[in-house]
C-alpha positions in Angstrom: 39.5 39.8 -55.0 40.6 42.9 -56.7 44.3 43.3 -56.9 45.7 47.0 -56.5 49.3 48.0 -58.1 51.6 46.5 -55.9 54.0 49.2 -53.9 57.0 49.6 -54.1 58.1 48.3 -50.3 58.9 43.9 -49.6 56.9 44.5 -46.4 53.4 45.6 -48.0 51.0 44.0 -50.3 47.9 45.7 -50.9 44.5 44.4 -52.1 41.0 45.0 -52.3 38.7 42.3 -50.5 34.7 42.7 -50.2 35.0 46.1 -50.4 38.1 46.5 -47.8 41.5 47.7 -48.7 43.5 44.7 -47.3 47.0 46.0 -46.2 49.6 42.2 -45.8 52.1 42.8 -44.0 54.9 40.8 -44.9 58.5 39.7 -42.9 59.7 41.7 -40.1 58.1 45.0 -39.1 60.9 46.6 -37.6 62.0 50.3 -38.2 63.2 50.3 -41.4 60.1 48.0 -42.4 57.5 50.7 -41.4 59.2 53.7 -43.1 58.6 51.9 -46.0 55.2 50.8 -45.2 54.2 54.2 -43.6 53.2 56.3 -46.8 51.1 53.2 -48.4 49.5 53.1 -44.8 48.6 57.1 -44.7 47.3 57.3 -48.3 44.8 54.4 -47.4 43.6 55.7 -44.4 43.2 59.2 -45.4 40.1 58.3 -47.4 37.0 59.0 -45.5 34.8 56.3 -44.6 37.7 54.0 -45.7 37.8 50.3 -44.8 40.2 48.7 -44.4 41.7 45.2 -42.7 45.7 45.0 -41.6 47.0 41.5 -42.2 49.6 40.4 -40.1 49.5 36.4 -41.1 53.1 36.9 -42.8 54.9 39.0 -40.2 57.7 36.9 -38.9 58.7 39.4 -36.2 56.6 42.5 -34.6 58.6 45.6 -32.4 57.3 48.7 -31.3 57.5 50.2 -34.8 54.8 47.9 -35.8 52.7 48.9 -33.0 53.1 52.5 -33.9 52.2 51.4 -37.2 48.6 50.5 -36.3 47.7 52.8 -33.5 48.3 55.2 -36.3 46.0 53.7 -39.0 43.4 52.7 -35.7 43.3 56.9 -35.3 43.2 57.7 -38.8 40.6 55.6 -40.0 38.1 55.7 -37.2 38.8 59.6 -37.0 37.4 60.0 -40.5 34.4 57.5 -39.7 36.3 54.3 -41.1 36.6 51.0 -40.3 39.6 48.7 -39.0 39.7 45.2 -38.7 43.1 43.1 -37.8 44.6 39.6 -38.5 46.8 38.3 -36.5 47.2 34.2 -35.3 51.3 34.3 -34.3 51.6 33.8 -30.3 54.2 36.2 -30.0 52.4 39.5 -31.7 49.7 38.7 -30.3 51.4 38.6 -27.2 52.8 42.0 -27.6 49.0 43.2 -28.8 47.6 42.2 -25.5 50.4 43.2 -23.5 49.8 46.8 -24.9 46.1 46.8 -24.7 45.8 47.2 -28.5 44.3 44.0 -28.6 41.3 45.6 -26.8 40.9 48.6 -29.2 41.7 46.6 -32.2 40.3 42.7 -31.7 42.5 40.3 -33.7 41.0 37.7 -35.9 42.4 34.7 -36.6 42.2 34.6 -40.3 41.2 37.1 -43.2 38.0 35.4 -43.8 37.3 35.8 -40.1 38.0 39.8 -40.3 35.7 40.5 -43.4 32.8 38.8 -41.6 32.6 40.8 -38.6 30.1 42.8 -38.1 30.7 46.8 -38.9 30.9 47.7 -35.3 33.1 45.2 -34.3 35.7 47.5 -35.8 36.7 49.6 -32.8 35.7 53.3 -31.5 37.5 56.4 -30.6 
């Protein structure tokens, strides 16, 4: 596991992971949370091709924000022919992901592992 420079934000962690860029998501994704986490988020999935896996394993609380968060990454990174997998075990987000729907578009895996050995398609389409 190849560690990236950390950025500057208590609600990110980024690291690359069997050729994924892993984005952890850490605490309480609120509001303020992803307008910190936003610009890490864009640079990654403005890469073409880029894959990348969304962690949500340390998120103590989920809102809308969050929700924005991914929808926004799910269009970005399939729009430039990417790939994005999602972790996520907490009852309540995942709650809130099937409520939504987003849990449809972007199946959640239970752990990390789980995510990096899907199979490529398994990631979602436009």
């Amino acid at each position: 596991m190849q560690q990236e420079p950390a950025p500057l934000t208590r609600h990110l962690r980024i690291h690359r992971d069997r050729g994924h860029t892993v984005l952890e998501f850490r605490g309480e994704i609120d509001i303020a949370a992803a307008v910190e986490i936003l610009p890490c988020l864009d640079r990654v999935t403005a890469r073409p091709g880029a894959r990348v896996v969304i962690d949500l394993s340390r998120v103590d609380f989920f809102d809308c924000s969050g929700l924005r968060l991914l929808y926004r990454a799910r269009g970005r990174v399939l729009g430039q022919g990417g790939e994005l997998r999602l972790v996520c075990a907490h009852p309540l987000t995942l709650r809130v992901l099937r409520t939504t729907g987003l849990a449809r578009l972007l199946p959640p895996q239970p752990t990390l592992a789980a995510a990096l050995e899907q199979p490529e398609a398994a990631s979602g389409s436009l």
